[in-house]
N, C-alpha and C positions, 0 to 999 in steps of 0.2 A: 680668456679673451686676450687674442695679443695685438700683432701693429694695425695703427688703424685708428683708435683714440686718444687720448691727451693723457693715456696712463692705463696699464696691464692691469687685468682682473685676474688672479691664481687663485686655484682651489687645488692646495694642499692636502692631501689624505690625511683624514684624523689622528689617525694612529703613529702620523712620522714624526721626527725633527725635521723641522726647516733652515737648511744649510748655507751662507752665503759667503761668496768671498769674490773680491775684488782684485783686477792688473794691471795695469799700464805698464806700457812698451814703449818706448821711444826711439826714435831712428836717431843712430850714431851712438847710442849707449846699450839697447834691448837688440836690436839688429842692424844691419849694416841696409843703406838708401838702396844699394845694387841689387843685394839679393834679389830673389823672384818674387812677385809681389803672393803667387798661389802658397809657397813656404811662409811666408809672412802671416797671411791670412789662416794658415794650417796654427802655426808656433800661438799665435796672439790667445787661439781658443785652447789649443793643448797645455798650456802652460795653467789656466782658471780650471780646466776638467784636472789636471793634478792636485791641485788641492783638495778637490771634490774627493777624488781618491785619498788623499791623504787623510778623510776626515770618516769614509768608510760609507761613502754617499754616492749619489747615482743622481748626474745632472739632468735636471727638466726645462729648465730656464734660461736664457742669455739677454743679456743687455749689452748693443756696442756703439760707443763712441767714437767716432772715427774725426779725426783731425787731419785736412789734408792741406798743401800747402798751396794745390790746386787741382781741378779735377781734369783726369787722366784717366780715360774710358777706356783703355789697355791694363792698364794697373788695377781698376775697381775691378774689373771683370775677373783678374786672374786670384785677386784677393777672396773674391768672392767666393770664387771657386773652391780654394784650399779651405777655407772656412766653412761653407756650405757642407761641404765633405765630410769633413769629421761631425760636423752638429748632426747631420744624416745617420752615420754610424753608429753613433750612443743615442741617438731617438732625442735629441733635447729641440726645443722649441725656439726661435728667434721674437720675441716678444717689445721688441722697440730699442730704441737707443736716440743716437743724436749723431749731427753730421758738422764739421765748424771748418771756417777755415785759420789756417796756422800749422806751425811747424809738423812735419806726421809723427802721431802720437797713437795710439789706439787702447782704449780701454775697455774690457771686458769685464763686465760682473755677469755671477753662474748663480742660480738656486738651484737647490738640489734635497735631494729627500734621502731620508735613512733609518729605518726602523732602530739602530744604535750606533752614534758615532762615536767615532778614539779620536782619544784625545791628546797631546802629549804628553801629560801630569800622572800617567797609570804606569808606569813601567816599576814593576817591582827588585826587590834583590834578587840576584841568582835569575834572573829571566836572558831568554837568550835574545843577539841580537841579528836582525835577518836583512839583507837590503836583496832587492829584482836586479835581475839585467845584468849590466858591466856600468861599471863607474869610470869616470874620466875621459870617456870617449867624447863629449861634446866640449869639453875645455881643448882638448887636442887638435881637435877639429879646427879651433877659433883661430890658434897658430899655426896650423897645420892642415890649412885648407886642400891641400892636394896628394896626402900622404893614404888617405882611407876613405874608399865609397864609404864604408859602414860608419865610419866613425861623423863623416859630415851630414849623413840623415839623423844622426842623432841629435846635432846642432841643430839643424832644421827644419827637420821632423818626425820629434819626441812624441814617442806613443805615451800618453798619460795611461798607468795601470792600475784603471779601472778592474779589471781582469780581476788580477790579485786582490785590489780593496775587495772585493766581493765576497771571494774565498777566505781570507783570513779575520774575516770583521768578526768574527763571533772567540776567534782567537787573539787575536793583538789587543796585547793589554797598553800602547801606543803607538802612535805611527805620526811617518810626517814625511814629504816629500822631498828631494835630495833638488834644490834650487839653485842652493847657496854654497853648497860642497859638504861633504861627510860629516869632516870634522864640525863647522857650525851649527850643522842640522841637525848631527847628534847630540851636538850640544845643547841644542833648546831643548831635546827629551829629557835629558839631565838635568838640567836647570829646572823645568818645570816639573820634574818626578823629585826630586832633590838626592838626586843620587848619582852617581860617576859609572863610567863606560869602560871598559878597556876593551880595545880592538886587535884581532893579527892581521896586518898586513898581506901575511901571502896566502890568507883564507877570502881576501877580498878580490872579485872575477874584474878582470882586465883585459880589454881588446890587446889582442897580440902585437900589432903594431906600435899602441901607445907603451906600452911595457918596454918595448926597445928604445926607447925615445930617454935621454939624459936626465929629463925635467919630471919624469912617471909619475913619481909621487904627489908630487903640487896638485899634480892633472888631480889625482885621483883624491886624493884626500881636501882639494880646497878649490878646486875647480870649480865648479858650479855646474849649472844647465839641463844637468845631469836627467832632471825630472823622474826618479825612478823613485820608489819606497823604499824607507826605513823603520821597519819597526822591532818592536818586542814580544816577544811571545813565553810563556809556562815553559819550563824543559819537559814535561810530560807531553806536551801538543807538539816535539820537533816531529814526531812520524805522521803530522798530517799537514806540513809543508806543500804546497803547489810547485808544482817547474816553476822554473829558475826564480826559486827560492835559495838564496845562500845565508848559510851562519858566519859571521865573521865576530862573532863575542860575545860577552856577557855584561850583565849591569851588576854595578860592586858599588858598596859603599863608600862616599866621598864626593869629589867635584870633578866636575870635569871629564875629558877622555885621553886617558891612556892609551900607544899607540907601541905596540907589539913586531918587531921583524923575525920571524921564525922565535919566537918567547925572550927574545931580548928587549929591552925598553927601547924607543930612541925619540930623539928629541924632535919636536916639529912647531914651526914658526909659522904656521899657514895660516890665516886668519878668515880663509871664505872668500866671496863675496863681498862686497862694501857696498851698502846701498850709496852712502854719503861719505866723500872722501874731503 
């Protein structure tokens, strides 16, 4: 049962886990006041459907909290829209939320179901490492708003890959989705597998554009936005990789991630993302 009374009734299939995870967006830190309010409304849901993916789940449920600082029947309609959109696409349900006023803020929480989730605590030694897509294009974007169509839809609207979680859940022995930039993301595999990473560099797919750009690396390795999968897999399961699946390493014993230029070491200061600075 969903909007309509004072609180959602679910009925969960027996046999699953029940997935949840939480967002909030804010305007002038999650996106910019100007953007279109329909890419706003698209990013707020694609961003919650990522971790769903990252968890190897399949969204059914949403909750949105929307903060506005006043109402704007041009804006709700066009948010709507971009939101409405992708919840149509993955078949998930709109099941209540809440409406306030103050600064625009938007919060999403997703349930979702999954006959087995990964988690990031599995990645074994010697397992290879795989991330979707091109990395960096959506940091590139945030500086570089007028250099790449492709690279500003990735800014603004990030396919969450579902796709992939689908296909590899019974293979990835961890996963987790690229938010916060490589390096960090990969880092909480590590941290939570308790084992270290070493990556090559020019094994890692890069929009051509961003590649030409002075800053490349940052973009790609600590950028964020990315929204794309990271995970682990057996070396016997790389011949039943999906499109654009790419191997960019391995997991080795130790802390941390090593970071590879054609099999040279080189050093990197990147730190991610910063929730709190």
């Amino acid at each position: 049962m969903g909007i309509g009374d004072d609180a959602a009734i679910l009925h969960p299939a027996n046999i699953q886990q029940l997935v949840v995870s939480t967002d909030t967006l804010v305007s002038g830190i999650h996106f910019k006041a100007k953007d279109s309010a329909q890419s706003i409304g698209h990013k707020a849901l694609a961003v919650s459907f990522s971790d769903m993916a990252a968890m190897a789940a399949k969204p059914k449920w949403v909750l949105l909290n929307l903060t506005l600082p006043k109402i704007n029947d041009k804006w709700v309609k066009g948010f709507t829209q971009g939101f409405a959109k992708l919840l149509s696409q993955h078949q998930a349900q709109l099941i209540g939320g809440d409406t306030t006023q103050g600064p625009l803020s938007i919060t999403v929480t997703v349930m979702g179901e999954t006959d087995q989730a990964v988690r990031r605590d599995g990645a074994k030694m010697d397992d290879l490492i795989v991330v979707t897509g091109e990395l960096g294009s959506a940091a590139f974007a945030l500086k570089n708003p007028r250099k790449s169509k492709a690279c500003n839809e990735q800014l603004h609207s990030p396919k969450p890959r579902l796709d992939v979680a689908e296909q590899v859940k019974h293979m990835a022995t961890a996963m987790i989705d690229v938010s916060d930039g490589l390096l960090a993301d990969l880092g909480h595999i590590c941290h939570a597998s308790q084992l270290a990473a070493v990556i090559e560099l020019s094994q890692i797919p890069v929009n051509e554009t961003v590649k030409k750009h002075p800053d490349w690396m940052s973009y790609v390795l600590a950028g964020g936005d990315d929204y794309q999968l990271c995970f682990t897999i057996n070396m016997d399961d790389e011949d039943q990789l999906p499109e654009d699946c790419h191997i960019i390493g391995q997991i080795i014993a130790g802390q941390g991630v090593m970071v590879l230029n054609h099999h040279q070491p080189i050093e990197t200061n990147f730190k991610g993302y910063q929730h709190f600075t």
